[in-house]
VOFI-633687 format. One line per field, with one value per residue (C-alpha): residue number from 1; residue in three letters; z negated, x, y negated. Coordinates in Angstrom, 2 decimals. Layout:
zanu	(NUM,...)
nuti	(ALA,...)
zz	(Z,...)
xx	(X,...)
yy	(Y,...)
***
This chain:
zanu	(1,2,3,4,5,6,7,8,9,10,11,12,13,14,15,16,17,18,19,20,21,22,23,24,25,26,27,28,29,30,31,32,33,34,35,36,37,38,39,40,41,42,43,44,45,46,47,48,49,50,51,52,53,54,55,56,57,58,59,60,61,62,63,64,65,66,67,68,69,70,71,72,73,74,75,76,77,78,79,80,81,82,83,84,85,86,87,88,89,90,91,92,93,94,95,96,97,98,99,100,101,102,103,104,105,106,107,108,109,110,111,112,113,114,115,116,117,118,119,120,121,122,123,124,125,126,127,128,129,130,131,132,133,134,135,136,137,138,139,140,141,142,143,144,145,146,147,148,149,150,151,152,153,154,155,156,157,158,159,160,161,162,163,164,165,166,167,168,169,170,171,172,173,174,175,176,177,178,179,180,181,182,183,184,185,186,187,188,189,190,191,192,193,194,195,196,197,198,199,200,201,202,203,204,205,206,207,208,209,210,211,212,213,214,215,216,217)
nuti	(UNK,UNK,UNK,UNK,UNK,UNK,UNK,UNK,UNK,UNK,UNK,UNK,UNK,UNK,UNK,UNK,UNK,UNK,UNK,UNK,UNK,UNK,UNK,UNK,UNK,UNK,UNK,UNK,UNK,UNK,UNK,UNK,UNK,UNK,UNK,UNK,UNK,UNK,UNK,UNK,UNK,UNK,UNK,UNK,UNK,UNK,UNK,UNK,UNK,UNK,UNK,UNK,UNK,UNK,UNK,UNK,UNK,UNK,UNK,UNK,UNK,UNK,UNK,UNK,UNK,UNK,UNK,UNK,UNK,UNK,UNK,UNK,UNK,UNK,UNK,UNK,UNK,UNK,UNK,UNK,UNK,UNK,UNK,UNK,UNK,UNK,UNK,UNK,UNK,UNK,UNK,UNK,UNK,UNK,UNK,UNK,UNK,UNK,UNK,UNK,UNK,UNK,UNK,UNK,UNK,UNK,UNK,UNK,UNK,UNK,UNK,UNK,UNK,UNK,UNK,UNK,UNK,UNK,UNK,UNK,UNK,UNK,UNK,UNK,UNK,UNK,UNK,UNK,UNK,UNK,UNK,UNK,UNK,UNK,UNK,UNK,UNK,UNK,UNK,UNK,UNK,UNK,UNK,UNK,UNK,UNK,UNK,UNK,UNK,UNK,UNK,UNK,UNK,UNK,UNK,UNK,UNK,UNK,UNK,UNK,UNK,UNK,UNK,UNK,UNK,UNK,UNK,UNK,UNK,UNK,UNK,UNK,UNK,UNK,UNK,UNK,UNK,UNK,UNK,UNK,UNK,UNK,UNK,UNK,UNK,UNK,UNK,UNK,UNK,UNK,UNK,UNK,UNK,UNK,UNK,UNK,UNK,UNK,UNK,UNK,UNK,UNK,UNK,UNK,UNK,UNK,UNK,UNK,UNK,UNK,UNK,UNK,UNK,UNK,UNK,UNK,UNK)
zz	(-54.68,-53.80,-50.73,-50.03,-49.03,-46.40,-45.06,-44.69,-43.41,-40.75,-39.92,-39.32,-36.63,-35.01,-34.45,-33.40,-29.71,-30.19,-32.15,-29.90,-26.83,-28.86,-29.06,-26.00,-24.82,-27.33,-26.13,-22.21,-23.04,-24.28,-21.26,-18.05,-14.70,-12.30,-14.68,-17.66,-14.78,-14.55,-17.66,-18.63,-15.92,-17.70,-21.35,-21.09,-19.07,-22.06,-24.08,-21.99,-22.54,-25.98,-26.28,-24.39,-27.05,-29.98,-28.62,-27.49,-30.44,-31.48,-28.38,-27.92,-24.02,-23.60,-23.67,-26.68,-23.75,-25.96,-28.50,-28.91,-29.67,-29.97,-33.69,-35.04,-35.92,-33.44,-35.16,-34.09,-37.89,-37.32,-34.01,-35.62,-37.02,-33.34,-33.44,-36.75,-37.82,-35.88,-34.35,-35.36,-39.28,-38.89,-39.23,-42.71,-44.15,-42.91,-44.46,-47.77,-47.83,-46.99,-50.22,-52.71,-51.84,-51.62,-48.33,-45.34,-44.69,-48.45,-48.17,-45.15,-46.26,-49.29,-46.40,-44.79,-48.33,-49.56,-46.45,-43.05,-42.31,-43.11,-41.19,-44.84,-46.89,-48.81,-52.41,-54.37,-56.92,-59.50,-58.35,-56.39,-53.44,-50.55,-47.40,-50.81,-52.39,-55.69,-59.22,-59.87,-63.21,-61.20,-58.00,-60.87,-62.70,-58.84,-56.84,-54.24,-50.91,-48.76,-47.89,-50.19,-47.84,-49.47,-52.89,-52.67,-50.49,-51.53,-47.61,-46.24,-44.91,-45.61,-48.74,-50.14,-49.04,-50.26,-53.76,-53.75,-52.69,-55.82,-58.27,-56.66,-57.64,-60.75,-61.51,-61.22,-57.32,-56.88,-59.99,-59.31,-56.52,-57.82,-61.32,-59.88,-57.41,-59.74,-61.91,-58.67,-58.54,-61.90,-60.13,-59.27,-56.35,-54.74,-55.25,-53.78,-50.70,-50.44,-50.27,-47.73,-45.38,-46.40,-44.96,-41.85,-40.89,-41.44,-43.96,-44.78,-46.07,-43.07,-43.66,-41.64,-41.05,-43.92,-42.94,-43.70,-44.40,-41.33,-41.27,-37.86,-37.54)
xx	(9.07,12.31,13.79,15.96,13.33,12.20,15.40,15.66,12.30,13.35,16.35,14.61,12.02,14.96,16.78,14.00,14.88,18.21,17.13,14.80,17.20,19.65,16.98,16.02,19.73,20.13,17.01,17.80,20.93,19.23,16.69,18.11,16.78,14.61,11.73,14.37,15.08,11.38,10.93,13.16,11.83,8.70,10.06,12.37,9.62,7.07,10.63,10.56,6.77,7.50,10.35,8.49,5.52,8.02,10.02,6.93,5.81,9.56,10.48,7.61,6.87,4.50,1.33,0.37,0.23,-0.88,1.59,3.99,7.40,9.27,8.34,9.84,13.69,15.71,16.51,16.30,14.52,11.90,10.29,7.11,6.19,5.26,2.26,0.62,1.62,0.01,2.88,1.22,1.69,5.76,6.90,4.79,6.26,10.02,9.51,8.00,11.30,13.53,12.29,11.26,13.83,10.88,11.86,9.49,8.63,7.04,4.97,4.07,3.20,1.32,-0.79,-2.03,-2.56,-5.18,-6.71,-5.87,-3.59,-7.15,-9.48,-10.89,-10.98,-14.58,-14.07,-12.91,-15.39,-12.52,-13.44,-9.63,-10.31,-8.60,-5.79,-3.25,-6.49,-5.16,-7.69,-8.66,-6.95,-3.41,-4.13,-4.70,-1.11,0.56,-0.83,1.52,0.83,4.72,3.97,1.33,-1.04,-4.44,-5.26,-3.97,-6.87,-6.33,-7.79,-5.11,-2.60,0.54,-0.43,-1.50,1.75,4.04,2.08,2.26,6.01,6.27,4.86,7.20,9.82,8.51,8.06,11.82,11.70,15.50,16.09,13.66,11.45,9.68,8.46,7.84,5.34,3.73,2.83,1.15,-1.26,-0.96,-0.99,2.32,0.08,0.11,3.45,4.28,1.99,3.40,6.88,5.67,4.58,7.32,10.00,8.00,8.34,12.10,14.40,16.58,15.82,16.52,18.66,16.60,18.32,18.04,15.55,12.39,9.00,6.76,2.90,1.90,-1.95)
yy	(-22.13,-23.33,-25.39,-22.55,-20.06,-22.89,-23.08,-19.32,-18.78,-21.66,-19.78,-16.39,-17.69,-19.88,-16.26,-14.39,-14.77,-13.61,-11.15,-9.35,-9.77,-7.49,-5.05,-5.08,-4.37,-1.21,0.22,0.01,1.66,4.47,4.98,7.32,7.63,5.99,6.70,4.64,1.97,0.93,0.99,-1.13,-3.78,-3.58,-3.52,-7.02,-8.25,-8.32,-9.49,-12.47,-13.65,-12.70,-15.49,-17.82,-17.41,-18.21,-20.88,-22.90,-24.03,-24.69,-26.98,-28.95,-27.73,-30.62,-28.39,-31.54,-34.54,-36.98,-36.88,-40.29,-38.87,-41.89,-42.87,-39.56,-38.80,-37.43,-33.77,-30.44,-29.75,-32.23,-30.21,-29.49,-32.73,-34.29,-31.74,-32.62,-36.24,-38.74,-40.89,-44.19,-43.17,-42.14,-46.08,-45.99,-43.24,-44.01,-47.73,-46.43,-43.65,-46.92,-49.05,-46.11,-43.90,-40.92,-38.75,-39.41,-36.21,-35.69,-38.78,-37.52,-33.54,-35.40,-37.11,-34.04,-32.52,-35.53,-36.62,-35.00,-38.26,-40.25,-38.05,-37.34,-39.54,-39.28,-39.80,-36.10,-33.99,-35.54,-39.51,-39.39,-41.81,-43.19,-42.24,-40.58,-40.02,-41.78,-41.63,-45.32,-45.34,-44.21,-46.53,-49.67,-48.32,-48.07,-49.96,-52.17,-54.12,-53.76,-57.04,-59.13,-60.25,-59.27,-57.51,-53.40,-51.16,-47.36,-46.42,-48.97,-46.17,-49.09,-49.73,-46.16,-44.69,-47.40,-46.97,-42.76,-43.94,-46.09,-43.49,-40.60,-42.68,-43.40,-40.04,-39.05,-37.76,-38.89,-36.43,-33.86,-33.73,-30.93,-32.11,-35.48,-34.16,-32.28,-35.61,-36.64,-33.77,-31.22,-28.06,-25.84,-24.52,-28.01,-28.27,-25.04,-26.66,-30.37,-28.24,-26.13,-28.70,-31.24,-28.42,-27.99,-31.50,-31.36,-29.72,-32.76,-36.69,-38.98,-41.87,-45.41,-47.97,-51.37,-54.16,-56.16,-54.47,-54.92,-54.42,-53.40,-52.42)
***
């Protein structure tokens, strides 16, 4: 599955709107009378709530009140992530992308792959445990604390993201993204997955500006 088909697919739904107003315009052309007049009221009228349904989700209307926006990159490519990463977990992910070089928005898609962002993180029918849900054998290999202050806890979201972080890049993510996912979980379905999500959340790496590592709670 390649990042090109994302991109596409991203494209398509951004033109949709466009799209259907074009329509709309070649079929009112077509339509004569008073009978084609009304009509055509009625037909760019359902056009309209048609737009409004697919730009909604795109723009972020507000209909989510509880989200906080102001942990997430400013980019029109990142619109959906607001909706499904909890804001408090961004910081994490942007820190782990600033040491590890891994882009935020995988660590992030690898998240809500393995856990639900921590809303699930019971122990797999494999033994993997934990917010990345890492096997014991990998998390002893991996494991990393960003700053040091107590022994490496697999359901710490800091410290299981900085460690999937560390085996990404391990793993040859700054040559190939693909392969080095697939070390993380052996299946080219969960690749095709982790991809899918990763290019929902944005369809670029974010540069973050340099500094210290910073454990907030």
């Amino acid at each position: 599955m390649r990042l090109s088909r994302y991109i596409s697919m991203t494209s398509d739904l951004h033109s949709a709107p466009a799209m259907v107003t074009r329509d709309a315009r070649i079929i009112t052309t077509r339509l004569n009378g008073n009978s084609g007049r009304i009509a055509s009221i009625g037909l760019i009228t359902a056009i309209c709530l048609i737009v409004i349904m697919l730009t909604a989700p795109l723009g972020g209307t507000g209909m989510n009140t509880g989200v906080r926006k102001e942990n997430f990159p400013r980019d029109p490519s990142s619109i959906y992530a607001p909706n499904e990463i909890p804001s408090q977990y961004v910081p994490i992910f942007l820190a782990a992308q600033r040491k590890y070089g891994v882009s935020w928005n995988v660590l992030a898609a690898i998240a809500r792959t393995e856990s639900d962002f921590g809303r699930d993180m019971a122990t797999s029918s494999a033994g993997a445990v934990g917010f990345m849900q890492f096997m014991p054998v990998t998390w002893q290999e991996y494991a990393v604390s960003p700053v040091g202050d107590n022994p490496p806890n697999p359901y710490d979201p800091w410290d299981a993201v900085f460690t999937a972080a560390r085996m990404l890049r391990a793993n040859g993510f700054a040559q190939n993204p693909y392969v080095a996912i697939y070390r993380y979980n052996h299946a080219w379905w969960y690749v095709d997955l982790v991809m899918k999500r990763t290019m929902t959340y944005a369809t670029r790496m974010f540069s973050v500006p340099a500094g210290p590592v910073k454990k907030s709670s």
